[in-house]
N, CA, C and O of each residue as an XYZ file, in Angstrom:
400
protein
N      15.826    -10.252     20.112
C      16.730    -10.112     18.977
C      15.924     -9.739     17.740
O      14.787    -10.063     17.396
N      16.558     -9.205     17.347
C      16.077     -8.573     15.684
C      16.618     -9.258     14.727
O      17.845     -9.322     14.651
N      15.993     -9.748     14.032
C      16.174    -10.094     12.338
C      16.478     -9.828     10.824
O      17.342    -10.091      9.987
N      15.074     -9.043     10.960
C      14.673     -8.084     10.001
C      13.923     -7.020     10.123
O      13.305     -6.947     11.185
N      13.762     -6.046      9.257
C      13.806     -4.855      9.147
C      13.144     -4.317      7.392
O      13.079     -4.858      6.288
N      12.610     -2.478      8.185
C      12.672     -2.190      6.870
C      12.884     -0.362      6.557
O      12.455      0.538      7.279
N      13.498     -0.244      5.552
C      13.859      1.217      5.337
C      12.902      1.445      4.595
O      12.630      0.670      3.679
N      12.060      2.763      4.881
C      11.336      3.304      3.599
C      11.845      4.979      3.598
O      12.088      5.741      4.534
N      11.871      5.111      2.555
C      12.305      6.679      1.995
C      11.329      7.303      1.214
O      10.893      6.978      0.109
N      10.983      8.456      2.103
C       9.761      9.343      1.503
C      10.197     10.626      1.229
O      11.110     11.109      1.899
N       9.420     11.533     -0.085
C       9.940     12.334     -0.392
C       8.956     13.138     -0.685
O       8.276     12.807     -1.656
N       8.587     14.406      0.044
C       7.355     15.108      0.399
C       7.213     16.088     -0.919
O       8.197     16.542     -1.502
N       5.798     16.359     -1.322
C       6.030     16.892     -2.138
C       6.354     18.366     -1.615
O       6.555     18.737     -0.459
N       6.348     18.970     -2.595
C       6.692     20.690     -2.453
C       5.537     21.362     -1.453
O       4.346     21.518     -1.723
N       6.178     21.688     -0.317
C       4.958     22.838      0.285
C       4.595     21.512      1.752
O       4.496     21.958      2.895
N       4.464     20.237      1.548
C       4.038     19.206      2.142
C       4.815     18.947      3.103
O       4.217     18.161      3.837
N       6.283     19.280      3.689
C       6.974     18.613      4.588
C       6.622     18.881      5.843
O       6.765     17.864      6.521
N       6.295     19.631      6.359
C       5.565     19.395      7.325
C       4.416     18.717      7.758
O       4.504     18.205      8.874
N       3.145     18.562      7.025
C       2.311     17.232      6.832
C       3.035     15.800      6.820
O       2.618     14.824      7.444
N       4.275     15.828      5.952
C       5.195     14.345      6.183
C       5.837     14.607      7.775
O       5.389     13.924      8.695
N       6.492     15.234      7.935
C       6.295     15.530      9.807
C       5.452     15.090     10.440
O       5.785     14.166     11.183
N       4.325     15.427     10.450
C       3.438     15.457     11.482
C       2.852     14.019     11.513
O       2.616     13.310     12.491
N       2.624     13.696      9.781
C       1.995     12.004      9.651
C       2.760     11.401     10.250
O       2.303     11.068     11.343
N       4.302     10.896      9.972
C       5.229     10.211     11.030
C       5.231     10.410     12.425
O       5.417      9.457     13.180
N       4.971     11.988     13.002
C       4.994     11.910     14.511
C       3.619     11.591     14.976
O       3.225     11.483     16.138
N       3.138     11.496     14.170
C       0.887     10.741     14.552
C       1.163      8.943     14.374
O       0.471      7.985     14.719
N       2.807      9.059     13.515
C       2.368      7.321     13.700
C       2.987      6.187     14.758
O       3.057      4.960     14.823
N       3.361      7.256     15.483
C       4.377      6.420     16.919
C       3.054      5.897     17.631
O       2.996      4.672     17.743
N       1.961      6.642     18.140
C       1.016      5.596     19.303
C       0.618      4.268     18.012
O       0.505      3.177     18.571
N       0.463      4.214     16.917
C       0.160      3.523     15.917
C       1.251      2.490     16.055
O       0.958      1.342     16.391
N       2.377      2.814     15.833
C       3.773      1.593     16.198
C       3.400      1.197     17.208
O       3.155     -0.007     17.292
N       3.175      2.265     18.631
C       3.435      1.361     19.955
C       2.597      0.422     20.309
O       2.974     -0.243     21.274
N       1.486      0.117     19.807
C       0.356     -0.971     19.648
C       0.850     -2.204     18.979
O       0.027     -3.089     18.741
N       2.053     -2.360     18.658
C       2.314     -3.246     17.452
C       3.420     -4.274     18.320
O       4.614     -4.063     18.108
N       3.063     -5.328     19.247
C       3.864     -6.065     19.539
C       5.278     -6.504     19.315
O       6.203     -6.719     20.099
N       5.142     -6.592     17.660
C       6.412     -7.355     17.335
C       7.361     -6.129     16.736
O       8.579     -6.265     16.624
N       6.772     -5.117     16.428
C       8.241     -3.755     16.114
C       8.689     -3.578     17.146
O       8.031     -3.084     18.061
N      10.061     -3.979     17.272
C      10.897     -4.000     17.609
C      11.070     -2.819     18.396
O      10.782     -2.582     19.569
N      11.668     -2.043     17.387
C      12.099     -0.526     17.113
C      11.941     -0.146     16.236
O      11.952     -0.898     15.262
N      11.650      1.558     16.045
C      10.561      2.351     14.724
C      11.094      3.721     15.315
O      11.121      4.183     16.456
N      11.641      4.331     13.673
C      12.017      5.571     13.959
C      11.803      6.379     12.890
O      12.122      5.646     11.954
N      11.505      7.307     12.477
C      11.068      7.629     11.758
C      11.632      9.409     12.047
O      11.553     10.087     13.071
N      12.278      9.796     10.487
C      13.760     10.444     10.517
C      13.261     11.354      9.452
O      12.229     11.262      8.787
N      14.279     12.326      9.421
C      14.645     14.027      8.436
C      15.743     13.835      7.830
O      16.757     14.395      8.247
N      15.780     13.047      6.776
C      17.016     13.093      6.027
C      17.418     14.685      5.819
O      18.384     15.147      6.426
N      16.778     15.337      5.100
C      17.102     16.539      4.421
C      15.572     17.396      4.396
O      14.585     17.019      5.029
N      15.622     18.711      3.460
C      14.407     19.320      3.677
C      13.044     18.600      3.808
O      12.157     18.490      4.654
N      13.421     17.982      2.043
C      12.584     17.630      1.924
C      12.295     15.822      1.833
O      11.681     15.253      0.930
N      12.684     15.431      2.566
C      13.427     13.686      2.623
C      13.295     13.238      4.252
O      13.763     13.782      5.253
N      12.567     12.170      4.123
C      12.175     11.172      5.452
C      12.406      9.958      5.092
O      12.324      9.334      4.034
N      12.734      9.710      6.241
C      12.452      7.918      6.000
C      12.229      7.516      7.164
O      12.348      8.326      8.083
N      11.717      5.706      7.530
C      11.289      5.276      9.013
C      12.145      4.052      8.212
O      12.199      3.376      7.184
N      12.752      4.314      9.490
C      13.545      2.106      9.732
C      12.814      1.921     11.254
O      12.623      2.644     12.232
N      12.539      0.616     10.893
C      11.851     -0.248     11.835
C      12.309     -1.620     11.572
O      12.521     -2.070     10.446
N      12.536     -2.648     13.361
C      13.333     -3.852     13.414
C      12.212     -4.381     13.977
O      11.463     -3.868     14.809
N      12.141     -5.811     13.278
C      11.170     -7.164     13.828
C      11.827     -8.245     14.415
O      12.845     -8.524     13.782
N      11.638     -8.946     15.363
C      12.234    -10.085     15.676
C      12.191    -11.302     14.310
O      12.744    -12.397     14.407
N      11.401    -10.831     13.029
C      11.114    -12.293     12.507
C      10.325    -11.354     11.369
O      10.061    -10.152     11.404
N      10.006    -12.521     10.187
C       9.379    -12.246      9.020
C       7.671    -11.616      9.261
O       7.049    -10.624      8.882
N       7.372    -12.863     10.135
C       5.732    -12.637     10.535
C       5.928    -11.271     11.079
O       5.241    -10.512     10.396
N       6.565    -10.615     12.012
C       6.380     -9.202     12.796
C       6.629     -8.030     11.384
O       5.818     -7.154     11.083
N       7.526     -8.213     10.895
C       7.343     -7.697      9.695
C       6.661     -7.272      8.974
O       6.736     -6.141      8.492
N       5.485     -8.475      8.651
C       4.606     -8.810      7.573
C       3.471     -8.267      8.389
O       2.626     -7.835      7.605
N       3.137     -8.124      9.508
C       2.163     -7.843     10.293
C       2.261     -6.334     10.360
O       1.227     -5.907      9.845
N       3.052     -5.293     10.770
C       3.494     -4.303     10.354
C       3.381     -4.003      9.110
O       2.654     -3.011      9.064
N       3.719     -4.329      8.001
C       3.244     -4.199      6.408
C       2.181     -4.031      6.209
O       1.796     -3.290      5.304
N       1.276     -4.775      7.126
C      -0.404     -4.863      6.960
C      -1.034     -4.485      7.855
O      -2.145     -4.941      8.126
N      -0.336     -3.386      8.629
C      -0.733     -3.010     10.141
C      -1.471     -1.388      9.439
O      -1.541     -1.167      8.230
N      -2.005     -0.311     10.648
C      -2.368      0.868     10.345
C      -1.589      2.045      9.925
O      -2.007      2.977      9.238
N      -0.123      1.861     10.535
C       0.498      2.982      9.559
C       0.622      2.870      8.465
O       0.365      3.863      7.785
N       1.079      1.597      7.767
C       1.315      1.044      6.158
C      -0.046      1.656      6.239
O      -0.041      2.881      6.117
N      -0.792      1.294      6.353
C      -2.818      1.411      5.120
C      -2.651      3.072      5.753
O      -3.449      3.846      5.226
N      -1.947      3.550      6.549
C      -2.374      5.716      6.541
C      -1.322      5.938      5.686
O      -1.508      7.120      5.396
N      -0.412      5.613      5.132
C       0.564      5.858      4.497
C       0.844      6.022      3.209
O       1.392      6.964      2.636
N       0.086      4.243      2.496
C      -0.644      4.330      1.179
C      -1.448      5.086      1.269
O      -1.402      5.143      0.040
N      -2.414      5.979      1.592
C      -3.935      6.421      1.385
C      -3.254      7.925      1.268
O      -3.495      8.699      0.342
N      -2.347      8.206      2.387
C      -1.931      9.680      2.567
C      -0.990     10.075      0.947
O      -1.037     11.101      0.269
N      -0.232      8.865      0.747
C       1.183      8.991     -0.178
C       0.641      9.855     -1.831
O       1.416     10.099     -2.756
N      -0.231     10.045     -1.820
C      -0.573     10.899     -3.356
C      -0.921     12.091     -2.468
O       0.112     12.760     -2.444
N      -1.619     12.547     -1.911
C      -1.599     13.863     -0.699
C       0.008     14.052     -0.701
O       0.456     14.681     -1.659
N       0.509     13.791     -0.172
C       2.059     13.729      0.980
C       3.474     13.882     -0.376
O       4.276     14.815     -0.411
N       3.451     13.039     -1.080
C       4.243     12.786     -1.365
C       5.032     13.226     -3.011
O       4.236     13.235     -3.950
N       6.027     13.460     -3.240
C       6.814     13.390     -4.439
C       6.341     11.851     -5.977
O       5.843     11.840     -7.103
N       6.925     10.826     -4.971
C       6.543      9.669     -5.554
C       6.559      8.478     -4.686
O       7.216      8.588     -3.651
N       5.862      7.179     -4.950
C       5.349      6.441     -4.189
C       7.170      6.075     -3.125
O       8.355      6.042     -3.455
N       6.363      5.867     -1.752
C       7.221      5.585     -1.211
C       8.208      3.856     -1.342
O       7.877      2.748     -1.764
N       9.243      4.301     -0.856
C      10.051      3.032     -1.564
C      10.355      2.666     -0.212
O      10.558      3.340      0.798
N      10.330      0.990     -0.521
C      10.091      0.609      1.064
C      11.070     -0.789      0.425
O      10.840     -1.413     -0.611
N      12.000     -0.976      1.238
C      13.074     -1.937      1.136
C      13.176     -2.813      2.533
O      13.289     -2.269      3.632
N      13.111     -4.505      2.306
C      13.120     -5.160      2.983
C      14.328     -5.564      3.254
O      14.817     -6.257      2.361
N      15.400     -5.266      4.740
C      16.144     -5.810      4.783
C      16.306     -6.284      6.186
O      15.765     -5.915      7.229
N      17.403     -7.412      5.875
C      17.567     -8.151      7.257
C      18.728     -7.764      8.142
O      19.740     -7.337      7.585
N      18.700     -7.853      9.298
C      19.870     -7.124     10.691
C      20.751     -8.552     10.445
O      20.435     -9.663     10.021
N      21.864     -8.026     10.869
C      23.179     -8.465     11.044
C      23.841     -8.830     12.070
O      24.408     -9.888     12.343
N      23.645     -7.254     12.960
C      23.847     -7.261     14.269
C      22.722     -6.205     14.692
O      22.231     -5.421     13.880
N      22.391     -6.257     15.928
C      22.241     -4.770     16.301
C      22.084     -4.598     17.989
O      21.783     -5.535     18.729
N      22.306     -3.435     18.366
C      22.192     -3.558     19.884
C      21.206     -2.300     20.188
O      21.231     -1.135     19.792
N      20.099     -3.194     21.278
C      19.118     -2.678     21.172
C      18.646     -2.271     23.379
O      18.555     -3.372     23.923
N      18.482     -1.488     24.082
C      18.293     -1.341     25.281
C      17.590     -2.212     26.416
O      16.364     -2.147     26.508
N      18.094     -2.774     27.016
C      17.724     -4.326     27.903
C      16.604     -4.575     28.128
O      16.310     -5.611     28.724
């Protein structure tokens, strides 16, 4: 079961969306090392607009993820990559249904 969660919304700078592409699709073997994410997806809002939601069973899986290797390639990349710092919102699941 999932708990919590978190949305972040990134916004590439001009010329960069494909580098925001490619960093998100370089950071799935990076998730799949990560015990407690849940689930991690990481999305194309629009041209120039991404975001990754990812579900934890719990605060600690969360917080471990926060302080895991995509967060630290993400900060380091986000002045390279990005429009403005990415906005990363902590929220908690309600429901969700997730594959057995």
């Amino acid at each position: 079961m999932v708990k919590t969660a978190l949305w972040v919304r990134l916004e590439a700078k001009p010329g960069k969306e494909r580098d925001v592409e490619a960093f998100l699709l370089g950071g799935l073997p990076l998730v799949e090392q990560e015990p407690a994410t849940t689930a991690w997806f990481a999305l194309r809002l629009n041209a120039n607009t991404f975001g990754i939601f990812d579900a934890f069973p719990d605060e600690a899986g969360r917080d471990a993820h926060l302080s895991g290797k995509v967060a630290e390639a993400l900060l380091a990349k986000a002045g390279e990559l990005l429009a403005a710092p990415p906005q990363i919102m902590k929220i908690d699941v309600l429901a969700a249904k997730l594959p057995g």
